[in-house]
ZAZAMI-240808 format. One record per residue (C-alpha): residue in one letter; x negated, y, z. Coordinates in Angstrom, 2 decimals, decimal comma, padded with zeros to 5 digits. Example, Ala and Ser with C-alpha at 12.3 -4.5 7.8 and 13.67 -1.06 7.14 Angstrom:
// ZAZAMI-240808
+--------+---------+---------+---------+
: rodren :      px :      py :      pz :
+--------+---------+---------+---------+
:      a : -012,30 : -004,50 :  007,80 :
:      s : -013,67 : -001,06 :  007,14 :
+--------+---------+---------+---------+
This chain:
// ZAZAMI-240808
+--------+---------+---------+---------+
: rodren :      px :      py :      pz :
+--------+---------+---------+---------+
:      x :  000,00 :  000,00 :  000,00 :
:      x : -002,65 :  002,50 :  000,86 :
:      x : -004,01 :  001,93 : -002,53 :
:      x : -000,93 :  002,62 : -004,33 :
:      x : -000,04 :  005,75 : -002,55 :
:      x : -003,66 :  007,06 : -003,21 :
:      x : -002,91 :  006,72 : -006,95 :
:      x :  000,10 :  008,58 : -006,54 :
:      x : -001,51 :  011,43 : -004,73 :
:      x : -004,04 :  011,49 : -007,46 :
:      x : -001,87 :  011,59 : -010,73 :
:      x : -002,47 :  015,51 : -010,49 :
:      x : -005,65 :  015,71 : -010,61 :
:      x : -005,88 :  012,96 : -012,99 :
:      x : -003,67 :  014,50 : -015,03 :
:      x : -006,21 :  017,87 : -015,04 :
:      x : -009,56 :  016,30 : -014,60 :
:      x : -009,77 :  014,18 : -017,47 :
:      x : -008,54 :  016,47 : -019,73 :
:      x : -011,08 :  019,23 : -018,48 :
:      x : -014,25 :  018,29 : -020,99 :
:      x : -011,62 :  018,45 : -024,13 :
:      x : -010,18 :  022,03 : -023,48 :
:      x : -012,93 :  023,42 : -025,54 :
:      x : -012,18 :  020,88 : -028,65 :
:      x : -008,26 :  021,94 : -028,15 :
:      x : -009,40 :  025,61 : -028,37 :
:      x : -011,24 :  024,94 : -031,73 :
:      x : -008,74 :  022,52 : -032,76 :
:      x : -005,32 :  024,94 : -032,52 :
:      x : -007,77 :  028,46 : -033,15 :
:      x : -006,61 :  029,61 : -029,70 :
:      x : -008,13 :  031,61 : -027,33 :
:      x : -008,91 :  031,04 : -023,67 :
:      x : -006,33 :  032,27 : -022,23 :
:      x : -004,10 :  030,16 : -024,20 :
:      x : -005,63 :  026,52 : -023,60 :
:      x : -006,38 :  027,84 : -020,44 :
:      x : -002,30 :  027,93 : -019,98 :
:      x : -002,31 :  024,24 : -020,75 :
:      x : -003,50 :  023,49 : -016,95 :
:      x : -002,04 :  026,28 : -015,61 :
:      x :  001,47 :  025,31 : -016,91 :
:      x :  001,19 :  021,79 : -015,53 :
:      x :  000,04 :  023,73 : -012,46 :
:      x :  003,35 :  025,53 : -012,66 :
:      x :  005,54 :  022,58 : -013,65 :
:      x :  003,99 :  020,44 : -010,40 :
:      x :  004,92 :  023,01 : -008,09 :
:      x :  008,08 :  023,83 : -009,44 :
:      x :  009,20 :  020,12 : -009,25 :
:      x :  007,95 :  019,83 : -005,64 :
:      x :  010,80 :  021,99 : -003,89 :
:      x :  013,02 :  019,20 : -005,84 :
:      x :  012,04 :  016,02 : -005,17 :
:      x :  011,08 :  016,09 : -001,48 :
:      x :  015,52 :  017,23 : -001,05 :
:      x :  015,93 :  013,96 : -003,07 :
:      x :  013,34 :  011,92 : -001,56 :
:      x :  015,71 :  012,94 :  001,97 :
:      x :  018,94 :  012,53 :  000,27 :
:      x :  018,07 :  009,13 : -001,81 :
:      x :  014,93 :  007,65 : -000,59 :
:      x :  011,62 :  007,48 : -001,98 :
:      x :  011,81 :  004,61 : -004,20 :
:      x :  014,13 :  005,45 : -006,90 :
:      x :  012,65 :  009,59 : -007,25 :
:      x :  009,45 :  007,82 : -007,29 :
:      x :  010,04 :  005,93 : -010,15 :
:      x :  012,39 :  008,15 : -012,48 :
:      x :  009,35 :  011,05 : -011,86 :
:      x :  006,65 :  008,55 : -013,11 :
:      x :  009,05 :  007,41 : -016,22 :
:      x :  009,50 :  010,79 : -017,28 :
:      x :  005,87 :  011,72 : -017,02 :
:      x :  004,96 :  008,93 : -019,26 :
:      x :  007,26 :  010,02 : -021,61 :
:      x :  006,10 :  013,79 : -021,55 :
:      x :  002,33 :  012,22 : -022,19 :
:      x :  003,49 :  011,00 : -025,46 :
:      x :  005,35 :  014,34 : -026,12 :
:      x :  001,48 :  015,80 : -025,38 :
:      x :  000,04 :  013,49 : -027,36 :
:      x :  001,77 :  014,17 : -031,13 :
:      x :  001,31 :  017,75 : -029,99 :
:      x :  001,44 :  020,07 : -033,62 :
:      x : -000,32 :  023,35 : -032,13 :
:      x : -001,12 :  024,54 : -028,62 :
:      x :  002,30 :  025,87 : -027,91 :
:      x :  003,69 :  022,28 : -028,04 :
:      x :  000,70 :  021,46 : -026,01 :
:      x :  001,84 :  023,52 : -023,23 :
:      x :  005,38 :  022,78 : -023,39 :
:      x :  004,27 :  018,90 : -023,19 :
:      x :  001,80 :  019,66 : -020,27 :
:      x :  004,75 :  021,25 : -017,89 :
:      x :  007,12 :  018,46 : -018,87 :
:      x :  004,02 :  016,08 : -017,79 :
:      x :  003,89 :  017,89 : -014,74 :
:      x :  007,70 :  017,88 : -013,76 :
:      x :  007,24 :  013,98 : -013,30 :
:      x :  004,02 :  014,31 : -012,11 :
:      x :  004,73 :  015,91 : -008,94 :
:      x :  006,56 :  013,10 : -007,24 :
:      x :  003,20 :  011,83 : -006,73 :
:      x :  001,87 :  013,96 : -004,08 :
:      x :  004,77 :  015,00 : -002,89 :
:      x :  006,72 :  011,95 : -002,09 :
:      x :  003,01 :  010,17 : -001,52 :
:      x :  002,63 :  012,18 :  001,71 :
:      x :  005,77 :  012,03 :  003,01 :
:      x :  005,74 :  008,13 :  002,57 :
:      x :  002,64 :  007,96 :  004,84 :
:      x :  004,48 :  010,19 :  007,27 :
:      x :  007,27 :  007,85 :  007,07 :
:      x :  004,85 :  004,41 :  008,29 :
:      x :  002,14 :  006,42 :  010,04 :
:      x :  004,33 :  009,28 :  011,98 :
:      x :  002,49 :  012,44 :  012,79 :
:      x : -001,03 :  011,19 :  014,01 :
:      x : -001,82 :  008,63 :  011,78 :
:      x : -000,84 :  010,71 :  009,07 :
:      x : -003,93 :  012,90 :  009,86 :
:      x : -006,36 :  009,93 :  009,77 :
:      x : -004,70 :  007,82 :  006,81 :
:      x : -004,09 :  011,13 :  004,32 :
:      x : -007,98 :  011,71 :  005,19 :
:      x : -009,11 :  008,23 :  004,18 :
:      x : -006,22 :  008,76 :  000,87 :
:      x : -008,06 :  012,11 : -000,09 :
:      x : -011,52 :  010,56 :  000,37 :
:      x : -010,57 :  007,23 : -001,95 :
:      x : -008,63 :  009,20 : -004,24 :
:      x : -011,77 :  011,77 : -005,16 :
:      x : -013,17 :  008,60 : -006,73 :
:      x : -010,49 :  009,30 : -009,60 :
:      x : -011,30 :  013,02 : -010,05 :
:      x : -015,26 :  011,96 : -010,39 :
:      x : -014,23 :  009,69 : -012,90 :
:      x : -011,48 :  011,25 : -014,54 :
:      x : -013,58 :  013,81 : -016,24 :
:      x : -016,73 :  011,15 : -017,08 :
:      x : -014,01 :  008,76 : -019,02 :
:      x : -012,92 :  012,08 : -020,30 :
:      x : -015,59 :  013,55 : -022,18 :
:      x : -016,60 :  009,63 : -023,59 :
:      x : -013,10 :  010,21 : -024,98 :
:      x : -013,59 :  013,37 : -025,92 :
:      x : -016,57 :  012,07 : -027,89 :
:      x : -015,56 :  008,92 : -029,38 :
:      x : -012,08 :  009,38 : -030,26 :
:      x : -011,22 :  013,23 : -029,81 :
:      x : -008,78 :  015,06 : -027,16 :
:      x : -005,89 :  013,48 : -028,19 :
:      x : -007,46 :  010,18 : -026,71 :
:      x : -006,91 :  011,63 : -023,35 :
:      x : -003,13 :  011,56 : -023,50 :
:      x : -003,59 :  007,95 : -024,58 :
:      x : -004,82 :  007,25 : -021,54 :
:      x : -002,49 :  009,65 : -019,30 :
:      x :  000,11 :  007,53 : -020,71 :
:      x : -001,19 :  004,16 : -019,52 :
:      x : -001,52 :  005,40 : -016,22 :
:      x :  001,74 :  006,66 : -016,03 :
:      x :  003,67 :  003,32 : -017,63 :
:      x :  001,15 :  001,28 : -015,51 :
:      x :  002,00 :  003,02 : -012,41 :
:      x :  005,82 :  003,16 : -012,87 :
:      x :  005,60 : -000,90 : -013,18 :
:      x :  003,43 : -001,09 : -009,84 :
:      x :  005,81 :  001,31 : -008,16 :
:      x :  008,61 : -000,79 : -009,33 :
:      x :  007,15 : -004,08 : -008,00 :
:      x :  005,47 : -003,60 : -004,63 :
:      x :  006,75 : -000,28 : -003,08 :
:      x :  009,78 : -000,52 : -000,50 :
:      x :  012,54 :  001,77 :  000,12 :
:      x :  010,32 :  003,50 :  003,40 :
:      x :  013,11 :  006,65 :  004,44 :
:      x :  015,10 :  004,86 :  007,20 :
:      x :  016,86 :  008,13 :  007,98 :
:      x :  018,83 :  009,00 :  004,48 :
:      x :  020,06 :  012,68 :  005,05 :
:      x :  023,60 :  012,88 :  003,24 :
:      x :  022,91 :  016,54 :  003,04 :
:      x :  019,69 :  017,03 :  002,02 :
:      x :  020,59 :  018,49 : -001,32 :
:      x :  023,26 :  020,93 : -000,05 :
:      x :  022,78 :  024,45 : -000,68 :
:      x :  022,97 :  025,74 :  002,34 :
:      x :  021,10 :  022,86 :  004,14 :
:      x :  018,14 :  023,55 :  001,71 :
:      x :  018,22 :  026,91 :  002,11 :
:      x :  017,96 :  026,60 :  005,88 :
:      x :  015,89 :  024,15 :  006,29 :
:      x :  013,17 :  026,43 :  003,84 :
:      x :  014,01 :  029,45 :  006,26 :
:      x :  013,40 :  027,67 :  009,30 :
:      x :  010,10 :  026,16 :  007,55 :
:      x :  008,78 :  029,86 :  006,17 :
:      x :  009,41 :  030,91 :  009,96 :
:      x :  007,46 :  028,93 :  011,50 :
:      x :  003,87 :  030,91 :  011,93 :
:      x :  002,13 :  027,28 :  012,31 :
:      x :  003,35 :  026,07 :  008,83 :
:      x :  002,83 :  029,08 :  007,20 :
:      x : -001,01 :  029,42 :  008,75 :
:      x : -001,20 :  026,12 :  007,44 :
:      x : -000,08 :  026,25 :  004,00 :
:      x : -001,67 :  030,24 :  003,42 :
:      x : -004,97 :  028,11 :  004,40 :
:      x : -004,64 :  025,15 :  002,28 :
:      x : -003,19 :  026,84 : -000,88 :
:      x : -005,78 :  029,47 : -001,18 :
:      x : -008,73 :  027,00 : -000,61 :
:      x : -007,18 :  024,98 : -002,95 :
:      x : -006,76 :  027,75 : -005,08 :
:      x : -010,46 :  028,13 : -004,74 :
:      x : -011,36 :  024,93 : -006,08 :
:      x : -008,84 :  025,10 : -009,03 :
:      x : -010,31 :  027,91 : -009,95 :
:      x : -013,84 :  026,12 : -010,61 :
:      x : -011,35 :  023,35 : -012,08 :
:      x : -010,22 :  026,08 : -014,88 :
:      x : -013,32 :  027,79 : -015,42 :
:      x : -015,74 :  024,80 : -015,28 :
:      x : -015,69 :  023,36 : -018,65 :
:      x : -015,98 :  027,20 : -020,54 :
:      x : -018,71 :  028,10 : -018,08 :
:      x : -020,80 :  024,69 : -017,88 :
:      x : -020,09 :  023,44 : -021,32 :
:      x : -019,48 :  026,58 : -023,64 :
:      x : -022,01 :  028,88 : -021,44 :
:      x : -024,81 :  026,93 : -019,90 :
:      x : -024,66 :  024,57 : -023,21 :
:      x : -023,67 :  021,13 : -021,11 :
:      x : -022,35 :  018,51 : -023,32 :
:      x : -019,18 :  016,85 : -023,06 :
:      x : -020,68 :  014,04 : -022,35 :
:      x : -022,63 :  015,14 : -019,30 :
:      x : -020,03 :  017,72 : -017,95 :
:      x : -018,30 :  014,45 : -016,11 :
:      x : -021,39 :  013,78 : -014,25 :
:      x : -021,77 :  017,57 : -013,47 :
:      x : -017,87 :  017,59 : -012,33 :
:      x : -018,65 :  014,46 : -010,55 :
:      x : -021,42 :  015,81 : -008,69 :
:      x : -018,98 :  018,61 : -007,22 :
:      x : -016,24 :  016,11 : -006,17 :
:      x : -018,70 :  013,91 : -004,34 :
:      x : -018,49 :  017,02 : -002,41 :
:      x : -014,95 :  016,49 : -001,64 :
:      x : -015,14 :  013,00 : -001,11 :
:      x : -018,09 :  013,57 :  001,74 :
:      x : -015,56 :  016,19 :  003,50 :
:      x : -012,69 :  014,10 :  003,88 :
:      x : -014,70 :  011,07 :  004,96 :
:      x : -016,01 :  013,55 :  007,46 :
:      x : -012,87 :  014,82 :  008,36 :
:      x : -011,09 :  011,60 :  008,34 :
:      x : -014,04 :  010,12 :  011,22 :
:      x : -013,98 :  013,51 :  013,26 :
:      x : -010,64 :  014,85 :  013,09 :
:      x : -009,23 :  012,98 :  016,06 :
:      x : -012,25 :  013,56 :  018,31 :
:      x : -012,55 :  017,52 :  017,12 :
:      x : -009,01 :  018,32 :  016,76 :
:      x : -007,06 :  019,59 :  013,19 :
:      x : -007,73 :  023,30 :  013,96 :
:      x : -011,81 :  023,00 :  014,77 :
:      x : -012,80 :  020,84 :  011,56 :
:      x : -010,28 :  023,00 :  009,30 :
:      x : -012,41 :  025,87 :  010,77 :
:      x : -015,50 :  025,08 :  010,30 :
:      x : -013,83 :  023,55 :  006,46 :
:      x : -012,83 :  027,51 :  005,46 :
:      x : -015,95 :  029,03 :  006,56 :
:      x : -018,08 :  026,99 :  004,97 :
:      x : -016,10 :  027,71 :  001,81 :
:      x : -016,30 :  031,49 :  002,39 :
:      x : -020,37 :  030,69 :  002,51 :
:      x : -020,55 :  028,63 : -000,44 :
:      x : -018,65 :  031,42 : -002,66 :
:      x : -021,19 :  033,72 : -001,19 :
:      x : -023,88 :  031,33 : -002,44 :
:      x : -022,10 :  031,28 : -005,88 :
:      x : -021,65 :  035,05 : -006,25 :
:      x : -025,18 :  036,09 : -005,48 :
:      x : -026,47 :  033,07 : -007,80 :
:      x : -024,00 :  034,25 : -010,66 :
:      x : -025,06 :  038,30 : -010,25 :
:      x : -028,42 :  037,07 : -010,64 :
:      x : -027,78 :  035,65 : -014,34 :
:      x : -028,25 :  031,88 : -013,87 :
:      x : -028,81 :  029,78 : -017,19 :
:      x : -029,03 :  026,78 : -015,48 :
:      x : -026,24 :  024,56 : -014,44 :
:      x : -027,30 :  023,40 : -010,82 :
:      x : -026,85 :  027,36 : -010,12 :
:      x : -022,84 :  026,43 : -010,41 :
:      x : -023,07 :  022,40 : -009,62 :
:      x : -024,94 :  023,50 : -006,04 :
:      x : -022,45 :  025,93 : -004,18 :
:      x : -019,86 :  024,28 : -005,73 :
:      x : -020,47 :  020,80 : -004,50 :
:      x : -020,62 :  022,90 : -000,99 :
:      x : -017,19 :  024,47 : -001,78 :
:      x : -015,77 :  020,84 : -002,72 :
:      x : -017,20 :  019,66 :  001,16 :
:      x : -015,49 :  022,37 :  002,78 :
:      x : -011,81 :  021,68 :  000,52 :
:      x : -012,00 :  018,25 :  001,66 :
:      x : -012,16 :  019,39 :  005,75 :
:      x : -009,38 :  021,91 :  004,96 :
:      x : -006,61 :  020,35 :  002,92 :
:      x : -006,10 :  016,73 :  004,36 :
:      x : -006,05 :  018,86 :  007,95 :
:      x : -003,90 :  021,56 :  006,80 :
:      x : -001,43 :  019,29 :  005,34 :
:      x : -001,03 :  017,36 :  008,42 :
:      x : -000,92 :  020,38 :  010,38 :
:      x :  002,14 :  021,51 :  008,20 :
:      x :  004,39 :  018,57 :  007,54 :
:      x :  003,42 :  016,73 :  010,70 :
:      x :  005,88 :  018,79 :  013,44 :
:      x :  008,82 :  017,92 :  010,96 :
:      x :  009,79 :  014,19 :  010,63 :
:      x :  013,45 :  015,11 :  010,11 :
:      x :  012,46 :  017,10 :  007,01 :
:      x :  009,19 :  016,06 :  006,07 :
:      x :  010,07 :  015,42 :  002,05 :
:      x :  011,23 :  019,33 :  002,29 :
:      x :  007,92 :  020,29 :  004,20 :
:      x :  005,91 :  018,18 :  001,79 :
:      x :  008,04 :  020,16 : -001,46 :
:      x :  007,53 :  023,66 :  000,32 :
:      x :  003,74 :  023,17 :  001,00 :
:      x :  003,23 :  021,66 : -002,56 :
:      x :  005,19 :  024,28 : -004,25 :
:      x :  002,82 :  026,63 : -002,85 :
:      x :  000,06 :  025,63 : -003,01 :
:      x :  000,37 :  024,40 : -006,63 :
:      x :  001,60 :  027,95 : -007,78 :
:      x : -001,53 :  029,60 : -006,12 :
:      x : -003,59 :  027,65 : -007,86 :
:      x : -001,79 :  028,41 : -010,94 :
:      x : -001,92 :  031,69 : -010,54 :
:      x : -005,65 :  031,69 : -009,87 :
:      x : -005,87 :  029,59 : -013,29 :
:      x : -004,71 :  031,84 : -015,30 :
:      x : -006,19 :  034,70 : -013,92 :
:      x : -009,46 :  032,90 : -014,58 :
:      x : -008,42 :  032,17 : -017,83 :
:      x : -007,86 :  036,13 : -018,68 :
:      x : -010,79 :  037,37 : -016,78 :
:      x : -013,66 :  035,15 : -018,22 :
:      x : -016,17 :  036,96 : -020,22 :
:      x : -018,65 :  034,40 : -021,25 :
:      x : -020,79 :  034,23 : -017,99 :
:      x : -020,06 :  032,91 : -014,70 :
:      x : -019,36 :  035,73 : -012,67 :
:      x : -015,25 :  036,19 : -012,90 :
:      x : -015,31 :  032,49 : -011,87 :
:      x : -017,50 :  033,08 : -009,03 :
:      x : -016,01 :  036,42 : -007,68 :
:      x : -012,43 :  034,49 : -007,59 :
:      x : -013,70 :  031,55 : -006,29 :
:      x : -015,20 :  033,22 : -003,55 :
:      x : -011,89 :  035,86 : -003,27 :
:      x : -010,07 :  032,55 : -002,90 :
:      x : -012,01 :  031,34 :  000,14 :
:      x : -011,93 :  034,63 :  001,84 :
:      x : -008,38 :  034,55 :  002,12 :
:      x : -008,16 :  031,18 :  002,92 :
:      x : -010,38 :  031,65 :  006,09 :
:      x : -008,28 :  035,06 :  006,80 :
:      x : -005,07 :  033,18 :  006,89 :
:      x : -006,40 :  030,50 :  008,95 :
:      x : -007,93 :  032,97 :  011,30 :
:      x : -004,65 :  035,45 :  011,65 :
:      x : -001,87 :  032,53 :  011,55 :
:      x : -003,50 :  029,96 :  013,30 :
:      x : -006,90 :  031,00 :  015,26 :
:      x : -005,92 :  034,02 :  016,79 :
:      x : -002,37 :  032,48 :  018,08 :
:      x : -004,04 :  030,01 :  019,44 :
:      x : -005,89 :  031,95 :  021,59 :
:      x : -003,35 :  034,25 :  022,59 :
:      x : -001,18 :  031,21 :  023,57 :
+--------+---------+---------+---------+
């Protein structure tokens, strides 16, 4: 079981990573511009988070198994929309369909392990999950570019859409229904609407989603910018930009193992700490190197790999943090804290995407604007109320 709900958490960045050493072929490909393959990401990014405030209400109201599997049917369907793509403005359109199945992954992924694990254990199993499933973003983007150089970018979608049909069969075999406590309400207006009030005024869910959705804004940006920056800048090849890529999310992998050992000797709030601090120093580290005109690509791979460490202390904590003090609603919690943090990152996306200018200094300024208000949140929502309580 742990297995399968890692691969659900990971079908978004999957869905992002292995597509990432391609998005200068699609540029050349369609004649577009940056800004306009960029929007293929940040469309799925928009798609995902949209979908999330929807299927945690259903998740409540029908259980997890049958959202599950009608999200991960439709976003095999959408990959072979993607895949016959005509131009780039197809391309998008297929990329937020994608993403509209897509996010049952995460979504309903969490809120399973909060439904077998209760609050506690979700903290120590979601670590483990984020930790297992960085394997798939190291190797999403190696398996990528081969693609990308054997067969072209339409190969990716090829494989997007065995993942998705191969998932919605393993889904449909092994997982059980896991929501014992079916809310026959869960989809009514004004239920929704209160239970997202009641979750927006609650300082310790908000201080815990404003953390985790700008530091995972921070690494989306280096997801968006990386492959124009590395590959089209520093003159990486496709082929090597995995490794690169993979490099940075053994960064992430090493956090959440980390955070997963220490969390319930140190406490959520001390390792997400010392998570968004470390990220504000790492986009430090970036900044200066990028001022200073770097040609070489371990100027981005080595604060970036740091960034990565401190994103893997701060979102498996801050997501337990969140969702945890809500087991009546945790599929809403889970949608509210997905929708946002999926539409910072988009936003972030597509502000890199307008802002790049051929070197890697928009990338590193917003990566490192990302962190800072990341730690700020964290430090004015959750830090300081601490200590006053």
């Amino acid at each position: 079981m742990p297995l399968l709900l890692t691969a659900l958490v990971a079908i978004g960045p999957v869905s992002t990573d292995l597509y990432l050493p391609s998005l200068p072929a699609v540029m050349r490909a369609f004649k577009a511009d940056v800004a306009e393959t960029q929007l293929t990401l940040s469309a799925f990014m928009a798609g995902f988070g949209l979908m999330m405030l929807v299927y945690g209400p259903l998740s409540d109201r029908f259980g997890r198994r049958p959202v599950l599997l009608s999200g991960m049917a439709l976003y095999a369907l959408a990959s072979v929309f993607c895949l016959l793509a005509p131009s780039i403005e197809v391309l998008i359109v297929g990329r937020f369909l994608q993403a509209l199945g897509a996010s049952c992954g995460p979504v309903l992924g969490r809120a399973v392990v909060r439904d077998i694990y209760g609050r506690e254990g979700s903290a120590r199993v979601l670590s483990y999950m984020a930790s297992a499933m960085a394997v798939a973003p190291a190797v999403a983007p190696i398996l990528g570019g081969f693609l990308e150089t054997l067969f072209g970018w339409r190969s990716n979608f090829v494989a997007l859409l065995g993942f998705g049909a191969a998932m919605t069969l393993a889904l449909f075999l092994l997982l059980p229904e896991t929501n014992r406590h079916q809310d026959g309400e869960a989809l009514s207006p004004g239920r929704l609407l209160a239970n997202m009030l009641a979750l927006m005024k609650d300082r310790r869910f908000m201080g815990y989603t404003v953390t985790l959705s700008f530091s995972f804004a921070a690494l989306f940006t280096f997801i968006s910018g990386s492959s124009f920056v590395l590959i089209d800048v520093m003159g990486v090849a496709p082929g090597n930009f995995g490794f690169c890529f993979a490099a940075v999310v053994a960064g992430y992998m090493s956090g959440s193992l980390i955070a997963g050992r220490f969390t319930a000797s140190y406490g959520l709030d001390r390792m997400i700490g010392l998570g968004v601090w470390l990220g504000v120093g790492a986009g430090g580290l970036l900044t200066v190197l990028a001022l200073l005109g770097p040609t070489h690509w371990a100027a981005v791979v080595g604060p970036m790999s740091l960034m990565f460490f401190s994103v893997g202390l701060v979102l498996p904590n801050s997501s337990a943090g969140a969702i945890g003090p809500f087991p009546q609603m945790a599929g809403s919690a889970s949608s509210l804290l997905g929708f946002l943090q999926t539409g910072t990152g988009a936003l972030a996306g597509m502000l890199i995407g307008h802002l790049h200018d051929g070197s890697p200094r928009p990338m590193a300024l917003l990566v490192l604007a990302m962190a800072s208000a990341s730690a700020l949140g964290f430090w004015i929502l959750i830090s300081k109320t601490r200590t006053q309580a």
